[in-house]
N, C-alpha and C positions, 0 to 999 in steps of 0.2 A: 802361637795362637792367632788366628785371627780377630783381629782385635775392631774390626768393622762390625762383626755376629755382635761382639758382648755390648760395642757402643749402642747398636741396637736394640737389643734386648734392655740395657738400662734405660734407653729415652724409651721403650715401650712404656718399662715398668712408672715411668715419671709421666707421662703422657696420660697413660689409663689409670692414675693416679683417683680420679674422680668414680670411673668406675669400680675399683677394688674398695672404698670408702662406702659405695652404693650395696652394693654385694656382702662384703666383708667389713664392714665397718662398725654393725655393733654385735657381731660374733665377738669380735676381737674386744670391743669396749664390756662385751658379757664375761669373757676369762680376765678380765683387769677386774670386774668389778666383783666378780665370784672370788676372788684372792682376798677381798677384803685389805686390812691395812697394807697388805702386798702387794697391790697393784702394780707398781714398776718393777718390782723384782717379776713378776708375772707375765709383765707385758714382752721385758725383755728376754725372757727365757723364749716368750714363745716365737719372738722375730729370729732369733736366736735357731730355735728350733724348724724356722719355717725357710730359713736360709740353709740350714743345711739339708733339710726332707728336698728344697727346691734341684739345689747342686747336687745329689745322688740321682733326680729323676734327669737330669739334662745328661747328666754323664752318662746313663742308661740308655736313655735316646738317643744319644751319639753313636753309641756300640752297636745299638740295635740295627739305626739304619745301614749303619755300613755293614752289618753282617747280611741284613735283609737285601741291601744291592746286592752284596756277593752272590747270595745264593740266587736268586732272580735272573744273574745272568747267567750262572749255572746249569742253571735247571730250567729249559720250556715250559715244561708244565708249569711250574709257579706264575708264569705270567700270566696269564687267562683270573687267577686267582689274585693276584695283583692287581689287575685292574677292575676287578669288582670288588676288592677292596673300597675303593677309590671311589666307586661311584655310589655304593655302602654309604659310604661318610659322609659325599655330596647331599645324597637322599634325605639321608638326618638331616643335615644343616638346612636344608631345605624346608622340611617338613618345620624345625623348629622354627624357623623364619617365618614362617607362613602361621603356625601355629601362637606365636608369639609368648610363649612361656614354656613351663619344664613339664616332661609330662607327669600325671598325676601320680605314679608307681615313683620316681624317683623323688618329688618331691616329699609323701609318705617316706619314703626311708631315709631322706635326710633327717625328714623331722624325730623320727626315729633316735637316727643316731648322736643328732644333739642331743638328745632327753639325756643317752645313753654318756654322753662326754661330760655334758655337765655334774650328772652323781657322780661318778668318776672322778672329776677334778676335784669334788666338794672332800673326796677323801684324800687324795694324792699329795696334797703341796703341790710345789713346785716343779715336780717332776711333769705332773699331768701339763701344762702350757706348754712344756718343750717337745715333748711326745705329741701333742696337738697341732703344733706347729709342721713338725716333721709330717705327720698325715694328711696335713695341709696343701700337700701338693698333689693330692689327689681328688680335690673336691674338681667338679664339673664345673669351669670356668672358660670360657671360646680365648680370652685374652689370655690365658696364662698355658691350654694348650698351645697357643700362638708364637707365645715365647719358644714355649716349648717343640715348635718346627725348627724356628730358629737357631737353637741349641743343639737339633739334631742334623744342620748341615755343616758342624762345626768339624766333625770329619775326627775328632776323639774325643775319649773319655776325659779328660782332664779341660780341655776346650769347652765342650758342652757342660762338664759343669761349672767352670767359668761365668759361659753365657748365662744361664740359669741364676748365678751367684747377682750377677748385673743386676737381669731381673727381680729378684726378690728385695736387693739393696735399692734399688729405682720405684717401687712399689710401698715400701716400706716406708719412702720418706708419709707418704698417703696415710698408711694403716698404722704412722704414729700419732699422727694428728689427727684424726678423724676419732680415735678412742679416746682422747685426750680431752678433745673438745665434747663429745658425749659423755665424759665421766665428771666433767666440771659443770654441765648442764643439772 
């Protein structure tokens, strides 16, 4: 393993510690506190559940890029399409930058989907945190797809999710405290 990736990926996840608190910090202090007298059995299931949803998606990115190099060099044609990929992505990041928030379609269907996780959870237990956790790694965050480049120059699947594992353990120190501290306010 390259063990320079994963140190990385955990000082990211300790560094933007302040920002995943900003972002994610009273989601997470809302599934502590939707648990009722379970809150630590809840909180944990979902760190729990968000370390491993993390390590399946680095491990995935691992695979991917290295399949997506293969084929790239492979195949001419795919290049042309590669690199408008790439400038695809620039564009957004761009536009967001310039725009300075999310745009109003995705914000709607988060809000959405929280309504939708919260009844959800209100009937689940403890199952719902850990499942929450895991799809966790899907929400639209610049620092944790970040990680997640990271993860996929790990060059395999077991390395990237590794990396990924850093990250969420270096993130985590964040998103235990910051729920903690909101739940005792």
């Amino acid at each position: 393993m390259q063990s320079s990736l994963a140190l990385t990926a955990l000082l990211m996840g300790l560094a933007g510690g302040p920002h995943c608190v900003a972002m994610c910090g009273a989601a997470c202090a809302g599934l502590g506190h939707a648990a009722g007298e379970r809150q630590r059995q809840a909180l944990v299931v979902f760190q729990l559940g968000r370390l491993l949803g993390y390590s399946l998606l680095g491990g995935l990115a691992a695979v991917s890029v290295q399949g997506l190099g293969w084929l790239t060099t492979q195949s001419a044609a795919l290049r042309p399409l590669w690199t408008l990929l790439h400038l695809a992505a620039m564009a957004l990041g761009v536009v967001l930058m310039l725009q300075a928030r999310q745009p109003v379609w995705l914000e709607q269907a988060a809000r959405r989907l929280w309504a939708g996780v919260q009844r959800w959870h209100q009937r689940r237990g403890l199952l719902a945190p850990g499942l929450v956790g895991m799809l966790w790694a899907l929400m639209p965050c610049g620092l944790l797809y970040s990680a997640l480049m990271v993860a996929a120059l790990s060059g395999s699947a077991g390395d990237g999710a590794l990396t990924m594992a850093g990250f969420a353990l270096g993130s985590s120190v964040s998103l235990w405290a910051g729920p903690w501290l909101w739940l005792r306010m």
